[in-house]
C-alpha positions, 0 to 999 in steps of 0.5 A: 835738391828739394829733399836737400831743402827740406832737410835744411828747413827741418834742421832751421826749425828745430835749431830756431827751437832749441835756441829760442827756449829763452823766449827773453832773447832775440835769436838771429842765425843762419841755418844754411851756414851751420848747415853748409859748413857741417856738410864740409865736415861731413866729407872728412868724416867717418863711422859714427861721426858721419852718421851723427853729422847726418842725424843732425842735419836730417839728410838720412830723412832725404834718402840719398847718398852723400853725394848728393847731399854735396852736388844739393849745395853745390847748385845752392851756393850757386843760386846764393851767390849769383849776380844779377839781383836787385839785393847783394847776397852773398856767402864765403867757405873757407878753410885755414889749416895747419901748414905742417898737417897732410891734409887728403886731397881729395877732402880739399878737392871736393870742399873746393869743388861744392862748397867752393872753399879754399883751403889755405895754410897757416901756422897754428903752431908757431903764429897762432895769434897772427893767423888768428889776425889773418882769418879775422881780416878775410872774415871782414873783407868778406863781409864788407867790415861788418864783422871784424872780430870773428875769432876772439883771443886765444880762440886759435892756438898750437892745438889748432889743426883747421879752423873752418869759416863760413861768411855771410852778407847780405844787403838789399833795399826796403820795398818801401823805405823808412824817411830819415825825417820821420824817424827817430831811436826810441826805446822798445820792449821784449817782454815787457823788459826795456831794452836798447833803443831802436831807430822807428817810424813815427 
């Protein structure tokens, strides 16, 4: 688990660079998420892709086997997900194949068993737009409404055989929160570029 977390903070830090190079632009992501969803790939993969996977996400640093790395997120999404906090933090894995692939079973065991993902089928071939549809409304529901509209148009189609959907939510309250009646939206600068406006403490 500690050699999984450090391959993950490694992975955030050097993706958090890559992606903030454009010092102009706010960068917000999850790394666990990409991570995560990675490692579900990593399952079905093999030869070169494996060991690309595993460079990428730096696990060939941690020395273990890819089990390991597995049952590692197994007890993190665990720990994520438990109730009992004073903040609602929690993470959805799902898959959405194309109903008429054979998909090994193992593959789904073992993303249901880890990564407590569900695969579910649907028709890509024929219905592309309203599995598009589909995926979206699970995507929402798991989010609370936050994110309505994951996939775009024509993001699926008949070439479509899996589309792998990570989902993450996350509310929790301020230590000490703002008062309504001393805030108000302001403009704000990055790099001495006004942007949209912004709700402050005044």
């Amino acid at each position: 688990m500690d050699t999984l977390s450090e391959a993950n903070a490694t992975f955030a830090l050097n993706l958090l660079k890559k992606l903030g190079e454009d010092k102009s632009k706010n960068v917000f992501f999850s790394p666990f998420s990409i991570s995560s969803a990675l490692a579900m790939v990593l399952m079905g993969a093999s030869g070169d892709t494996a060991a690309q996977i595993v460079q990428a996400l730096y696990f060939s640093k941690s020395g273990g086997k890819s089990e390991d790395v597995h049952q590692g997120f197994q007890t993190l999404l665990t720990e994520v997900n438990r109730a009992g906090t004073k903040y609602l933090l929690r993470t959805a894995n799902r898959l959405f194949g194309e109903k008429s692939f054979d998909f090994n079973l193992s593959f789904k065991e073992s993303c249901l068993k880890f990564y407590q993902a569900e695969m579910e089928e649907l028709d890509f071939f024929k219905a592309a737009e309203e599995a598009r549809k589909h995926i979206n409304t699970w995507v929402a529901k798991k989010t609370e409404g936050k994110i309505t509209e994951l996939l775009t148009p024509n993001s699926v189609n008949q070439d479509t055989p899996l589309v792998l959907v990570n989902a993450i939510y996350f509310k929790g309250t301020w230590e000490s929160q703002f008062s309504k009646h001393q805030t108000q939206e302001r403009p704000f600068k990055v790099s001495k570029v006004t942007t949209e406006t912004c709700a402050n403490d005044v």
